[in-house]
C-alpha positions as CSV (number, residue, x, y, z in Angstrom):
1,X,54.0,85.9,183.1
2,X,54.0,82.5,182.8
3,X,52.8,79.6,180.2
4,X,51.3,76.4,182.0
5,X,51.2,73.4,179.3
6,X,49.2,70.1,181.0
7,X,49.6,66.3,180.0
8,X,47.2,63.9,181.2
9,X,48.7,61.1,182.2
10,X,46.2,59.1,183.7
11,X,42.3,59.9,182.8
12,X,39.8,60.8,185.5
13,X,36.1,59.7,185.5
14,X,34.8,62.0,188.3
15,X,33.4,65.3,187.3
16,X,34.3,67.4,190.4
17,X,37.1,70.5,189.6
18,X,38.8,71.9,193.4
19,X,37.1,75.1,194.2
20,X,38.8,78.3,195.6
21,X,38.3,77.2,199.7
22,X,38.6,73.7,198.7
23,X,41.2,71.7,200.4
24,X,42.7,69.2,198.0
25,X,45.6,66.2,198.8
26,X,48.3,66.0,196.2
27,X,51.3,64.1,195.3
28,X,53.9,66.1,193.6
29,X,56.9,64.3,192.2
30,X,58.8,64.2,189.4
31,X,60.6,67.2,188.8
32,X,62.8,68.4,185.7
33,X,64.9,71.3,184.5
34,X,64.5,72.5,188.6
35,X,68.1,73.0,189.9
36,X,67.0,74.9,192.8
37,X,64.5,72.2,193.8
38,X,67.0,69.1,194.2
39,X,66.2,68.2,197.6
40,X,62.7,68.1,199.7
41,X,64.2,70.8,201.6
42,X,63.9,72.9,198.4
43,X,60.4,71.9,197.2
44,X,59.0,72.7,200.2
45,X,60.4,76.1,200.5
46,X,59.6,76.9,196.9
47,X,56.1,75.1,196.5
48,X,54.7,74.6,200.5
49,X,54.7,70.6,199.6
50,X,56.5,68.0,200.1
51,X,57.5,66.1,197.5
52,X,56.7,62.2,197.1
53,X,54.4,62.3,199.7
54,X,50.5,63.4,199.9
55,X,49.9,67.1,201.1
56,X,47.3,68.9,201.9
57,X,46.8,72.0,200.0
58,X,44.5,74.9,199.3
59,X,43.9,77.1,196.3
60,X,44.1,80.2,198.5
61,X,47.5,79.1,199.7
62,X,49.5,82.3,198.6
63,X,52.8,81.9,200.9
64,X,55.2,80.5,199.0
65,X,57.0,81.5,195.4
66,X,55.4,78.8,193.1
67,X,51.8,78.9,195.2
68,X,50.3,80.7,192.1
69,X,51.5,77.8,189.8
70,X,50.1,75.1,191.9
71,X,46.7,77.2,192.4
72,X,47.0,76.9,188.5
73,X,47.5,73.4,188.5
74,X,45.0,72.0,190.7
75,X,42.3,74.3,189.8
76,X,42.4,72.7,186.4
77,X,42.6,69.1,187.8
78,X,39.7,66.4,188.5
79,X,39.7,64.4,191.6
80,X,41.7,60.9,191.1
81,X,43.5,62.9,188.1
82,X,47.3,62.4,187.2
83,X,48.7,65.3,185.0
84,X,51.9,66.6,183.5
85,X,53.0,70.3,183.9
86,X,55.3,71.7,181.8
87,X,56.2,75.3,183.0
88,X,57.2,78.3,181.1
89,X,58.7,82.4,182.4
90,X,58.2,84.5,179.6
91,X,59.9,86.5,182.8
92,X,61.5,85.8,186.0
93,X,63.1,86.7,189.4
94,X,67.2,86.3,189.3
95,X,67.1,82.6,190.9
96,X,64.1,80.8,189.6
97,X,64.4,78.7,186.3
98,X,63.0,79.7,183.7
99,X,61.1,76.3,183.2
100,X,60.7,73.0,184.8
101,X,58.2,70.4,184.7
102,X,56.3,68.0,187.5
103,X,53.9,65.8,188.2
104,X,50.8,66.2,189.9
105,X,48.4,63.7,191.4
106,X,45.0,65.0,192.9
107,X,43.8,62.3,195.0
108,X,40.7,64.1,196.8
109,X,39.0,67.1,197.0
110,X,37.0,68.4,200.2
111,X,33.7,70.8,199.2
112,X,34.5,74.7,199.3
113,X,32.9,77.3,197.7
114,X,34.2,79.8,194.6
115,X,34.9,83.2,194.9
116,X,31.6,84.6,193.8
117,X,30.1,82.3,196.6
118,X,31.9,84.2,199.2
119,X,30.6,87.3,201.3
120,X,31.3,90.5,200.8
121,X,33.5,90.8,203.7
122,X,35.5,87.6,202.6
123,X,36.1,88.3,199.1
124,X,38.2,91.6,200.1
125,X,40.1,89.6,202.9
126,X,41.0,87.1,200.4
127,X,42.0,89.7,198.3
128,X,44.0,91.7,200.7
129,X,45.8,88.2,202.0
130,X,46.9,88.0,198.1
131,X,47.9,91.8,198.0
132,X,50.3,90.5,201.4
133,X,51.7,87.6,199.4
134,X,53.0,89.9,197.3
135,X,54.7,92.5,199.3
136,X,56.3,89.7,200.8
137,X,57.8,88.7,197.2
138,X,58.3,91.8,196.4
139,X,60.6,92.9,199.8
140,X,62.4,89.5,199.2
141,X,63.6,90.7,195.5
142,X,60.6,88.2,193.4
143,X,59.0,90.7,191.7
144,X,57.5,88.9,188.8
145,X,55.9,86.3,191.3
146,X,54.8,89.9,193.4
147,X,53.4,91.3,190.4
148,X,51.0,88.3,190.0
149,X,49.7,88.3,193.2
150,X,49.2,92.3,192.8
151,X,47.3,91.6,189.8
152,X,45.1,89.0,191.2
153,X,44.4,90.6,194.3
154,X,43.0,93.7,192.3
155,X,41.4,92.3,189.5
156,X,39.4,90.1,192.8
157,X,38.2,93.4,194.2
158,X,37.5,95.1,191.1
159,X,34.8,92.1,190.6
160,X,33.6,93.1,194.6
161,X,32.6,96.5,193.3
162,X,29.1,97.3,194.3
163,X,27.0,100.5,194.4
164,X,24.9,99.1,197.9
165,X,28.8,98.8,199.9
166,X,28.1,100.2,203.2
167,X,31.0,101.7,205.1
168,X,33.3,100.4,206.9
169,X,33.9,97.4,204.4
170,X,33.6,100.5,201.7
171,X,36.1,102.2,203.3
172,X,38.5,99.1,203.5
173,X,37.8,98.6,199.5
174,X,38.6,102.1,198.6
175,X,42.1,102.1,200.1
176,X,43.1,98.4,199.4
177,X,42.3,99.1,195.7
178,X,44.1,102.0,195.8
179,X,47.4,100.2,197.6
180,X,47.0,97.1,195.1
181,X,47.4,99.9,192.6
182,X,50.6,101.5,193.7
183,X,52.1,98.1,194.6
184,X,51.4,97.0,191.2
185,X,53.1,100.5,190.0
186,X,55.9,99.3,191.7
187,X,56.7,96.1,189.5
188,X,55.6,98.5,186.5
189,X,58.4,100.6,187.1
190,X,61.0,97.8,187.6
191,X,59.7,96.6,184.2
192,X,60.0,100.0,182.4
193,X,56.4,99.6,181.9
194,X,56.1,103.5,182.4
195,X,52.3,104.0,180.6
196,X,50.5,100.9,183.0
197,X,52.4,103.1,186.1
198,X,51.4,106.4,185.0
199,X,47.3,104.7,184.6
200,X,47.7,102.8,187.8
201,X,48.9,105.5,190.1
202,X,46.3,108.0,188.3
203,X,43.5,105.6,189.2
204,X,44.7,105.7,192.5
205,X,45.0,109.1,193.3
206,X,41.5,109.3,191.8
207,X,40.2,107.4,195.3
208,X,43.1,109.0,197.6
209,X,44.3,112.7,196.0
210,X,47.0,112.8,198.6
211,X,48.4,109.4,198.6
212,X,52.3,110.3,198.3
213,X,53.1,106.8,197.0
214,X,51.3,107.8,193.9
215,X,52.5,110.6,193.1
216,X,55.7,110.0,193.7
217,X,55.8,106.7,191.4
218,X,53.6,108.9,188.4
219,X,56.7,111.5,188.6
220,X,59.3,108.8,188.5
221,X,56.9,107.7,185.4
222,X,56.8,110.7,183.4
223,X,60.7,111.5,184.6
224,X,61.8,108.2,183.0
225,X,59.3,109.6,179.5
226,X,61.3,112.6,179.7
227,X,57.9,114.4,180.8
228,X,59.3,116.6,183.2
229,X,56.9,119.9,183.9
230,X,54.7,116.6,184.5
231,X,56.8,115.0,187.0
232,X,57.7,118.3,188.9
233,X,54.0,119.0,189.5
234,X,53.6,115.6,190.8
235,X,56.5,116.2,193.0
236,X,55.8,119.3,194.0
237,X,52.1,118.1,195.1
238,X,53.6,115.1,197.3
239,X,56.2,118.2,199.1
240,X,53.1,119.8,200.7
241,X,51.7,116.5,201.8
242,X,55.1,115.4,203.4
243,X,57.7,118.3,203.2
244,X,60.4,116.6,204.6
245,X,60.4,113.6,202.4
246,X,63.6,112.9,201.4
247,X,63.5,110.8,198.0
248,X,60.9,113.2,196.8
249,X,63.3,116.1,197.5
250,X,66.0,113.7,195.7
251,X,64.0,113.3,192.5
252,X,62.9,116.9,192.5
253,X,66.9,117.8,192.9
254,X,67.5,114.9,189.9
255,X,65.2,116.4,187.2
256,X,66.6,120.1,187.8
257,X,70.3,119.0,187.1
258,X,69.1,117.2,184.3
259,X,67.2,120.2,182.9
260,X,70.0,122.4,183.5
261,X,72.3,119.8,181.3
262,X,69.9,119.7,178.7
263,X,69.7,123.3,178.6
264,X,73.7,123.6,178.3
265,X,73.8,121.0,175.7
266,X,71.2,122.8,173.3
């Protein structure tokens, strides 16, 4: 999604990296190639910083756009460091550049703990804060940005997997994986991306067989591949859960016309 290229400008002798909890003050300064970033009114709304100015920030932070840039950033940083960060899209949302660069100063870091040194219980709230971060892109229109968070938040809870999870937490996995799933579907779709959509929404009708988001995302899948007897038993499946659903009956109405077209035409 993105391509992070870092410049040390001024050499650190400490040893100590942020960890996920850590709390960390920062400079950030010295933007480039960042039109939509030209006042400290823009900086803040795009990164959760001020600019110039020494803020403190956390790796878990996940409320604003470029949060997932700065987690980057830091996490790769020792205390008393000062580093260039050259930033590359290979995709983004409408507004956002497509590359800038800044400069970072990590002036200290307080003690945390990593993921792995989290409970149970804390890991999948983590997780399921991320999985909010993104619907929040995503309803705003920054997919890309959504997509990460998606992505992040289920490959976190895929590493909480354990046979000895007791219910309720069990129970709280099961469906978050299967949401992060279908969200992620969701940016899949808007990317054409129609085999990762067709796996993801699979994988999540394998914990929830009746989870209409699922099935109706896997139809639109195999619609777009031209797969229809595929797509009308999907469909067809999500009627009985939710008969009166409307886009369903749309898509159902969609792949008929477009059968009886293709029938004419041949």
């Amino acid at each position: 999604m993105f391509e992070i290229t870092k410049t040390v400008l001024e050499k650190s002798t400490e040893t100590e990296y942020p960890l996920l909890t850590s709390e960390c003050e920062l400079t950030i300064k010295d933007f480039s190639s960042f039109p939509n970033a030209c006042t400290d009114e823009d900086i803040f709304k795009n990164f959760g910083i001020n600019a110039n100015i020494r803020n403190v920030f956390s790796c878990c932070q996940v409320k604003y756009y470029y949060s997932a840039i700065l987690c980057e950033c830091v996490e790769n940083m020792k205390r008393s460091e000062v580093s260039e960060f050259d930033i590359n899209f290979m995709k983004t949302d409408f507004d956002k550049p497509k590359s800038f660069k800044f400069t970072l100063t990590l002036h200290s870091i307080s003690s945390g703990k990593d993921f792995h040194d989290l409970s149970l219980e804390e890991r999948i709230n983590l997780s399921e804060n991320w999985k909010v971060s993104g619907n929040s892109l995503f309803v705003e229109g920054n997919i890309y940005m959504a997509g990460y968070w998606y992505s992040r938040s289920l490959k976190s809870l895929l590493l909480c997997c354990t046979d000895d999870m007791e219910s309720p937490i069990k129970e709280k996995y099961k469906k978050l994986v299967g949401q992060c799933r279908i969200n992620l579907a969701a940016v899949q779709l808007k990317n054409h991306l129609y085999d990762h959509v067709i796996s993801n929404c699979s994988q999540a009708l394998y914990i929830d067989s009746k989870m209409i988001k699922a099935l109706y995302r896997r139809a639109q899948a195999y619609y777009a591949e031209g797969k229809m007897e595929n797509a009308m038993k999907d469909l067809k499946q999500a009627l009985k859960i939710e008969p009166k659903n409307s886009s369903i009956r749309k898509l159902i109405t969609q792949i008929r016309q477009n059968t009886i077209v293709t029938a004419h035409a041949v």
